[in-house]
C-alpha positions, 0 to 999 in steps of 0.5 A: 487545507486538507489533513493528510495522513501519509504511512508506509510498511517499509519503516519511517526512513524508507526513501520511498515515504520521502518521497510521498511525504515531499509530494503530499505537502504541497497538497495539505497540512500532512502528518506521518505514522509509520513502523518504526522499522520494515513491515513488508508482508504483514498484510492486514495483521495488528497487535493484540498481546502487546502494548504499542508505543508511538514516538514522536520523532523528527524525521522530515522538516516541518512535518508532524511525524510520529513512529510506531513500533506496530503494523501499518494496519497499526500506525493508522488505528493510532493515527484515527483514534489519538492523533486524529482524535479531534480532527478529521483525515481527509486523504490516507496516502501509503507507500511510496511501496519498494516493489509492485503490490499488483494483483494477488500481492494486494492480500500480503501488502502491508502497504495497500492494508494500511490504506484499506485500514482507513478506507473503511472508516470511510476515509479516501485512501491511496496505496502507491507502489513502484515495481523496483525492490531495490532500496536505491529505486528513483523515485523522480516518476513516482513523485510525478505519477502521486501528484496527479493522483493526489491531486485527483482525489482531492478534487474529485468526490468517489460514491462508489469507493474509496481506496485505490492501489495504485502501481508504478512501472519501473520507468522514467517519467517521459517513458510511462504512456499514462494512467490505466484503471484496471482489474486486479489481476489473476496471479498466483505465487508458485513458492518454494521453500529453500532449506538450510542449517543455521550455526547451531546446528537447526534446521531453517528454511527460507521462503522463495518463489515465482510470479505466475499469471493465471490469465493475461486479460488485457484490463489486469494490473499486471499487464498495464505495468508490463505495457508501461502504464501506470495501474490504478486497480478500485479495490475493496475489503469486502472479499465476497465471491458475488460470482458464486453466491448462487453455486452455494444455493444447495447449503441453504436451509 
């Protein structure tokens, strides 16, 4: 049986790490590490100053799991190199993620960096998300939707990557058309900051914004979930511009 490492940055009592670890166990032996409370947008940040602390906890039935009070990059440093100190992972699985972590939002995703912690060790890694915030979403076709895609990387040897980000339309199961694989697409924020006074007297300001897309090319992430499919976007963190390599010539020496 496969050794199956599930995380998440929504905390360990989010519904949606639930719902994957439910998935994941018909798959293989699983063991959970996840925050020990929400870390949405902490990107790929871990903890240097501080110690951190790993609790072993009884979460889901018969699953290993443990809590962490770190980031989701955090939880599976931990995972690789103390619990899975002996034994290899054979599949990271984060998420399941309240909200899209399509296009531009890959960077801020604590979800999709949890993932990418373990791909780099060369581990197979999937970041799944549905696009509802909402701490009630069903997640009935996201159960659906993961079982077909962990059961595909399972079977399936990939030479060229090893993580996937993977997005859910907000839909029932009959109603989705299918799997896309895509681009990621080319989105920006345009944030605002909403200025307030706190009981004290300080001034705070609270962030906010709107999702704007750069382009609509039909192969992005962003427009397959707005088409109903499901977005399975190859992902990677090598972050060099190859399309610019050639513009920077002229710095040479």
């Amino acid at each position: 049986m496969p050794n199956i490492l599930v995380t998440n940055d929504d905390g360990i009592n989010a519904p949606g790490i639930a719902a994957l670890v439910d998935v994941a166990k018909q798959f293989g032996d699983v063991t959970v590490v996840a925050p020990d409370s929400p870390q949405s947008g902490q990107g790929h940040a871990i903890t240097l100053k501080n110690p951190l602390r790993l609790k072993k906890v009884s979460v889901f039935t018969d699953i290993e799991s443990y809590q962490c009070d770190g980031t989701p990059a955090d939880c599976v440093k931990l995972a690789k190199y103390v619990i899975f100190k002996d034994k290899p992972i054979d599949l990271c699985i984060s998420g399941i993620n309240h909200g899209s972590n399509a296009s531009l939002n890959i960077i801020y995703s604590g979800t999709m960096s949890a993932a990418m912690e373990a791909s780099i060790d060369g581990i197979p890694s999937v970041g799944f998300s549905l696009d509802d915030f909402a701490y009630t979403a069903d997640f009935s076709a996201s159960k659906l939707v993961a079982e077909q895609i962990i059961k595909g990387m399972l079977a399936n040897t990939v030479t060229t990557g090893n993580l996937i980000n993977v997005n859910i339309p907000k839909l029932p199961y009959s109603q989705i058309k299918g799997i896309r694989v895509c681009t990621q697409g080319d989105g920006r924020w345009e944030e605002n900051f909403q200025e307030g006074t706190d009981p004290h007297g300080g001034k705070y300001y609270w962030l906010t914004g709107e999702f704007h897309l750069n382009n609509h090319d039909p192969q992005s992430d962003i427009i397959a979930l707005r088409e109903g499919y499901v977005s399975v976007v190859p992902s990677w963190h090598d972050l060099t511009n190859q399309k610019a390599l050639n513009s920077y010539k002229f710095l040479e020496s």
